[in-house]
N, C-alpha and C positions, 0 to 999 in steps of 0.2 A: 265781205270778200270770200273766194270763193277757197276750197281747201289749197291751195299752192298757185301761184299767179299763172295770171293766161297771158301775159307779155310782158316781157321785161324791157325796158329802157334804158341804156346805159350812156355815159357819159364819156367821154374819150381821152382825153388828152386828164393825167394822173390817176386815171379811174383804171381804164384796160391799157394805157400805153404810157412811155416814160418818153415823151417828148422833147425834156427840157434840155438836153444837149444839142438837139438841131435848131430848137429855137434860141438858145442861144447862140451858138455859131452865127444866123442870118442878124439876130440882133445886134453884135458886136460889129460885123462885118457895118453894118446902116452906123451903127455911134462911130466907126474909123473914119469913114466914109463925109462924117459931119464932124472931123475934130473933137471926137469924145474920147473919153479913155471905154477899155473894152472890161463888160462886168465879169465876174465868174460864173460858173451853170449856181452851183448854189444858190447865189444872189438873184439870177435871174427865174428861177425854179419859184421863188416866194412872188412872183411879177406875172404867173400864169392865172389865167383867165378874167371872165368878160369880153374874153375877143382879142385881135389883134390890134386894134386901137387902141385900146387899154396898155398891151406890152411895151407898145413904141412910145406912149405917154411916158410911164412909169423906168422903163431903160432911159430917156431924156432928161426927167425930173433926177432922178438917181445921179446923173453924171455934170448935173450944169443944171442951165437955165432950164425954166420947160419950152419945147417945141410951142411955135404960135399955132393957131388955130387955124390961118392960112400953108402952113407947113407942112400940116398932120395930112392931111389928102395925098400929098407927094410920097409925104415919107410910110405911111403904109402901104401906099403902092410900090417903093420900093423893096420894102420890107418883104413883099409877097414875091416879086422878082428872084429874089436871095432867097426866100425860103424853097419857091417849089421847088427849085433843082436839089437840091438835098434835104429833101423834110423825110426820108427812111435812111441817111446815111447812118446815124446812129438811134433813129428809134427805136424801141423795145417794146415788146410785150410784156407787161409785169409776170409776176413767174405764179401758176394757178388760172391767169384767163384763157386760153385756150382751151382750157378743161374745162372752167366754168361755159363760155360758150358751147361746146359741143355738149355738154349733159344737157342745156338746156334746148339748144336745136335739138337731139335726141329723143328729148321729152314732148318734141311739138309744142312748144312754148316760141311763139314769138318772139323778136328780139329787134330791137330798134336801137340807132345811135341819135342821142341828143346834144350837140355840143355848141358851144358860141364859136368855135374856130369855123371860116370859110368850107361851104358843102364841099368845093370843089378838089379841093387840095384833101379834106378828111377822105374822100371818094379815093386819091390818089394815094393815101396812108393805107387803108382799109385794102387797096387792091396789092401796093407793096407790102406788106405782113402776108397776104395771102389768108384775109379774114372775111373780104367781101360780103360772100356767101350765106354768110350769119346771120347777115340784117336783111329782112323786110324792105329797112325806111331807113335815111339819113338825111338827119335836117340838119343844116348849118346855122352858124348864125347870120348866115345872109341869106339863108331859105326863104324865110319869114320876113316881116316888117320889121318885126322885132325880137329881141336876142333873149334869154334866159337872163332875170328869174321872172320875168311876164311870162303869164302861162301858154301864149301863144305857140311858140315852138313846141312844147311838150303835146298840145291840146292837135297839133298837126301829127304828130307822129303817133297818137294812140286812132287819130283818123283813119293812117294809113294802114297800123294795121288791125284796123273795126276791132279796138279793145276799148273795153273800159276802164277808166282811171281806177274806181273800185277792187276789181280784179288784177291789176297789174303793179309792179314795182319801178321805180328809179333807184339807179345803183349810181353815184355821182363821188365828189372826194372834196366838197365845200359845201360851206354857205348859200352860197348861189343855187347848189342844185339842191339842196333842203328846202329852200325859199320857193323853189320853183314846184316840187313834188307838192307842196302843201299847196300851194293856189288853186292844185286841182283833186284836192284832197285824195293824194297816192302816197301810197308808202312809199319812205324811201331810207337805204339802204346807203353807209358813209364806206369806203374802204381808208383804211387806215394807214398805207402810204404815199398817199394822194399830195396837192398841190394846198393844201390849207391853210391860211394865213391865220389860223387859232384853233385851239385845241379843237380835234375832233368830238370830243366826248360833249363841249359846250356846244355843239351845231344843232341836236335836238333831232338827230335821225330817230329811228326806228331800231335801227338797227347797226354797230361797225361790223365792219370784214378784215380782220387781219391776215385771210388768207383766202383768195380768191377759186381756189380750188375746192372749198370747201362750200362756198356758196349756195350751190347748186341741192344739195343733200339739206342744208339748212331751211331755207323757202321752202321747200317742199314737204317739209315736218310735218307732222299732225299738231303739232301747235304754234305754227305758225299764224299771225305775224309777230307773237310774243319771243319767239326764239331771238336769242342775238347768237354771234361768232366770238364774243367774249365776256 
């Protein structure tokens, strides 16, 4: 690797934004909608990612029965109905990405989004935050055939922006995006108030971030990739 990466790839939903209030709002809204009781954002926060099939699985199995496997086709397309209209009502930026983003556009560091949530709608977060401009590339998890932690969606967005895994980092907030950095043997970077369904420190990064602002100064160290943020 080269002294400080030449692209970075980040993860979205826990990583650079705090999603989990709008998505639960649409979710709750779909379990009324089907006779379920409605979860709290908490509860629903531990039910992010893999995608939106994944949420509407796991909100289902959480309140009752599970959805049949004939059902789930309807009910995520509902679920996406409900969300686009307000997927920026209450999203947030975590507090330090903005900064981290701009030092590293700054720096002429690429900068790419890799997430399992729908291109189309991340496209629609990214333009409402007013972040767009940062990435290169944004792949969904319906860019591709297939979703993270198959290396394919990663392996597309170091395509787009002509990086090499070698030289480049994943900055992600699970499992999923550790699993996925390493298939294409990249570093990858955990943030520490992300969307994790088990300790951060057992995920086997590289590296946490407990403070996104500081990111930027740390990759870039002269003894990087051994630096951590804690």
């Amino acid at each position: 690797m080269t002294d400080f990466p030449t692209a970075v790839i980040w993860d979205l939903d826990g990583t650079l934004i705090d999603s989990a209030p709008d998505l639960a709002t649409a979710l709750n809204v779909l379990l009324r909608e089907n006779e379920r009781s409605a979860l709290d954002t908490d509860t629903v926060r531990t039910m992010i990612g893999d995608g939106v099939a994944k949420l509407v699985e796991r909100g289902f199995r959480a309140t009752g029965s599970p959805a049949s496997v004939d059902d789930m086709k309807i009910l995520v397309d509902r679920f996406m109905r409900i969300y686009e209209v307000r997927a920026t009502d209450e999203t947030q930026l975590y507090d330090g990405a903005l900064d981290a983003l701009k030092c590293f556009q700054g720096a002429g560091i690429r900068q790419a989004i890799c997430t399992n949530k729908p291109e189309a709608v991340s496209r629609q977060i990214l333009d409402g935050l007013a972040i767009a401009n940062f990435f290169d590339a944004v792949v969904g998890g319906d860019t591709t055939s297939r979703k993270k932690p198959d290396p394919l969606p990663l392996r597309d967005c170091l395509q787009a922006l002509a990086a090499n895994a070698a030289d480049s980092i994943m900055i992600g907030d699970s499992a999923v995006d550790v699993a996925t950095a390493r298939s294409v043997n990249m570093q990858v970077g955990i943030v520490t108030h992300g969307y994790a369904r088990e300790p951060v420190e057992k995920l086997g990064a590289n590296f946490l971030i407990d403070d996104l602002s500081t990111v930027f100064a740390n990759v870039t160290s002269d003894d990087w990739p051994k630096v951590a943020t804690r």
